[in-house]
N, C-alpha and C positions, 0 to 999 in steps of 0.2 A: 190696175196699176202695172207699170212698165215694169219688165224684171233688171233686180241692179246689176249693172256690169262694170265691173272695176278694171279701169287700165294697165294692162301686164304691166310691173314691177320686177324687175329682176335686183336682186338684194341678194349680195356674197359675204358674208359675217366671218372675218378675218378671225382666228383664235389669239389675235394681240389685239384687238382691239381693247380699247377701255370698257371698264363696264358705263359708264356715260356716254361714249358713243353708239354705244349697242342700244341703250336708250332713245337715244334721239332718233336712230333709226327705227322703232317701235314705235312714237310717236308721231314720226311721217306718217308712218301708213296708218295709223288710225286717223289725222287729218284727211287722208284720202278717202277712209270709209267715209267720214263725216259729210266730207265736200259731197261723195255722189250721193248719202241717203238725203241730203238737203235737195241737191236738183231733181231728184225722184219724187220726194214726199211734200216737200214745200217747206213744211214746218214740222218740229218733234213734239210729241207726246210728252207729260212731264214724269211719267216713267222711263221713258227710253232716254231721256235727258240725263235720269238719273243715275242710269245703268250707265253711261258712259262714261258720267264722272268716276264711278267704282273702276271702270274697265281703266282710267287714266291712273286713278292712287295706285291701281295693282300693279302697275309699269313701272311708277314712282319704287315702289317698295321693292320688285326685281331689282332695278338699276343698284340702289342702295345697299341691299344685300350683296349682290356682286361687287361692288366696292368695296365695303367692307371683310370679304372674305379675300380679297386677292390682297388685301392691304397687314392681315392676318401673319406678320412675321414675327421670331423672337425678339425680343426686346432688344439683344445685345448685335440684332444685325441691321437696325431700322436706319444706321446712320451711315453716312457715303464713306465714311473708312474705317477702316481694322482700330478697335477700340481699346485694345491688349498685343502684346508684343506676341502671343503663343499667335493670335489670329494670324498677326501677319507673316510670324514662323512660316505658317502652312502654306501660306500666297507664295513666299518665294520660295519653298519647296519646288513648285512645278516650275522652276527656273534653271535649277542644277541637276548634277546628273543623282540619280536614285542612289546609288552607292555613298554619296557625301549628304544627305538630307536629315543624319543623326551626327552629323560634325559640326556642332557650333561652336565658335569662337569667341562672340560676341553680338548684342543684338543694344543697338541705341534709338533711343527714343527722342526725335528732335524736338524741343521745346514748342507748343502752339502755343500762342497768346488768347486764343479764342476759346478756348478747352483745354479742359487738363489733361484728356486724352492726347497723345500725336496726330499728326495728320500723317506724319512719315514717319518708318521705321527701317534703320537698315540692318542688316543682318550679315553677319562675315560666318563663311563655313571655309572649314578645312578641307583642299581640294588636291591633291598628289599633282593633279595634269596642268594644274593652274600656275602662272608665275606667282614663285611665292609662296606657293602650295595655298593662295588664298583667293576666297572668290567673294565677291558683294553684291550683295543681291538690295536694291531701294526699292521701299514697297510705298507709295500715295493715293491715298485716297482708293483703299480694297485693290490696287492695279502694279505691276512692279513696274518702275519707270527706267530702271537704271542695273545694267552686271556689266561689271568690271572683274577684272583681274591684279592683283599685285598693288604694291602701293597704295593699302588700302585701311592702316590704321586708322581710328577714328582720332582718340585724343591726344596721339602722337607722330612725327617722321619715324618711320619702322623701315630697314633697310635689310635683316635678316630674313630670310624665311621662318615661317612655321612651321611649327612642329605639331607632332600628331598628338602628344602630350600636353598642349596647352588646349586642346578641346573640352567641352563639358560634357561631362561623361552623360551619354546616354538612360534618358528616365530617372535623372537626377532633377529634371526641372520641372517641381512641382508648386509651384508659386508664381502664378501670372503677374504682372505690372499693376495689373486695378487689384489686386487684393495684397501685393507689397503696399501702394499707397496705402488702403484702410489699414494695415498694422502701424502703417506712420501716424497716421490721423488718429488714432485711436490712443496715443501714448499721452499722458498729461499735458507732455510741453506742448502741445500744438492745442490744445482744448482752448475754444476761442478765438482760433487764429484761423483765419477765411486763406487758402490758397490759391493762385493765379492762374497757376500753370506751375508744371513740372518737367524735370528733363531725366530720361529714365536710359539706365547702364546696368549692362548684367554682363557679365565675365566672371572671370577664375582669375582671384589674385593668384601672381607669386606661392608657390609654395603651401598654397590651400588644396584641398583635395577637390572641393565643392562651390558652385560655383555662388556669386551674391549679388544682389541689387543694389543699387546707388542711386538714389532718389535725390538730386537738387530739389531745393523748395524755392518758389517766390513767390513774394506778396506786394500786391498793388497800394501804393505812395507815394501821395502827391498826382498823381495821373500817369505814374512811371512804374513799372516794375522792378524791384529790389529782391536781388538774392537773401533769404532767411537762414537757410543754414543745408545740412545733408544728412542725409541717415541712411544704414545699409540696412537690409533684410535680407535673411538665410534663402536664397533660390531654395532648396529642398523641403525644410522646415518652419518657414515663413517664422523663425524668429529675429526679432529685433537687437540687431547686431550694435549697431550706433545711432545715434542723434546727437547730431552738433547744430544749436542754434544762436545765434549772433545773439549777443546779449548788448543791444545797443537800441539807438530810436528805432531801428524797425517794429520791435514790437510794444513800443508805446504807444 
């Protein structure tokens, strides 16, 4: 018998690749053992037949393995944007200067119709160098899209500057957006009632020490979306400040 000689293959296995591509390249080259023990030998043996299907499921099972293991992330990051206001907090951290990164003013959560989560979240920090002394950092989809300066109230024309007294005091913000919602959902009045989508607000009233969330509710009607009502929660204490819900056909 002639001795087998396999045709130089050069094969460079990039550290990005997929683990399915890593696959497919494993299975070329045992098609190429294949092809030359076939013109060597004529025909296989139905043990060597055997072994090669083994040697094929075992390539199957790497590939899979490796898939599953690169795919192995927390649960709360599997999804293509920041799922809580604290997440995107940190994104547009690495946008301002490190000195203002514990001066928040305000962080709003722009309503998605798709998820109750935001797709966007923008975040205003108190900045001394800034017009305004105010800076806006927009964060989409895990990425900041958008800093500006000045002129930068969210739910009002603001023509003052800021003051370094209307920030939320540092390590006072102990109450994420997804777990203000669950103390919403969890209050009787909503027991039953399916929400749409939400639009989420955290600031320092007036004259409060501490800062609170403001949760808009809406619920899907008629194929339209309608405002239900609003409820605050304690930023600090995750307690349940207010709930105001329309006492009308919405929730018939």
């Amino acid at each position: 018998m002639r001795p087998l000689i396999l045709s130089h293959v050069k094969c460079t296995i990039s550290s990005h690749l997929r683990p399915f591509h890593f696959l497919s390249i494993l299975v070329t080259l045992l098609r190429q053992v294949v092809y030359k023990m076939n013109a060597v030998c004529g025909t296989f043996s139905a043990g060597y037949q055997f072994t090669m299907k083994m040697i094929t499921l075992a390539l199957m099972m790497i590939g899979l393995t490796g898939l599953l293991s690169s795919q192995s992330t927390p649960a709360d990051l599997t999804k293509p944007f920041p799922q809580t206001a604290f997440q995107a907090k940190r994104i547009a951290e690495r946008s301002v200067p490190p000195t203002v990164v514990n001066n928040v003013l305000q962080i709003y959560g722009e309503r998605n119709k798709l998820t109750i989560a935001p797709r966007t979240w923008k975040i205003l920090f108190w900045d001394p160098s800034a017009e305004q002394n105010v800076r806006s950092v927009t964060v989409t989809d895990d990425r900041v899209v958008e800093v500006k300066a000045g002129y930068v109230e969210l739910d009002k024309l603001r023509l003052a500057a800021y003051k370094m007294d209307e920030t939320i005091i540092a390590g006072s913000l102990m109450v994420d957006s997804n777990q203000a919602l669950e103390k919403v959902r969890a209050t009787m009045q909503l027991q039953n009632i399916t929400l749409s989508s939400v639009e989420y607000w955290l600031k320092k009233e007036k004259d409060h020490t501490y800062a609170s969330w403001k949760l808009i509710l809406y619920v899907a009607q008629g194929g339209e979306e309608v405002e239900l009502g609003h409820a605050s929660i304690s930023a600090q204490t995750g307690e349940l400040l207010e709930c105001v819900l329309k006492r009308d056909k919405t929730l018939q």
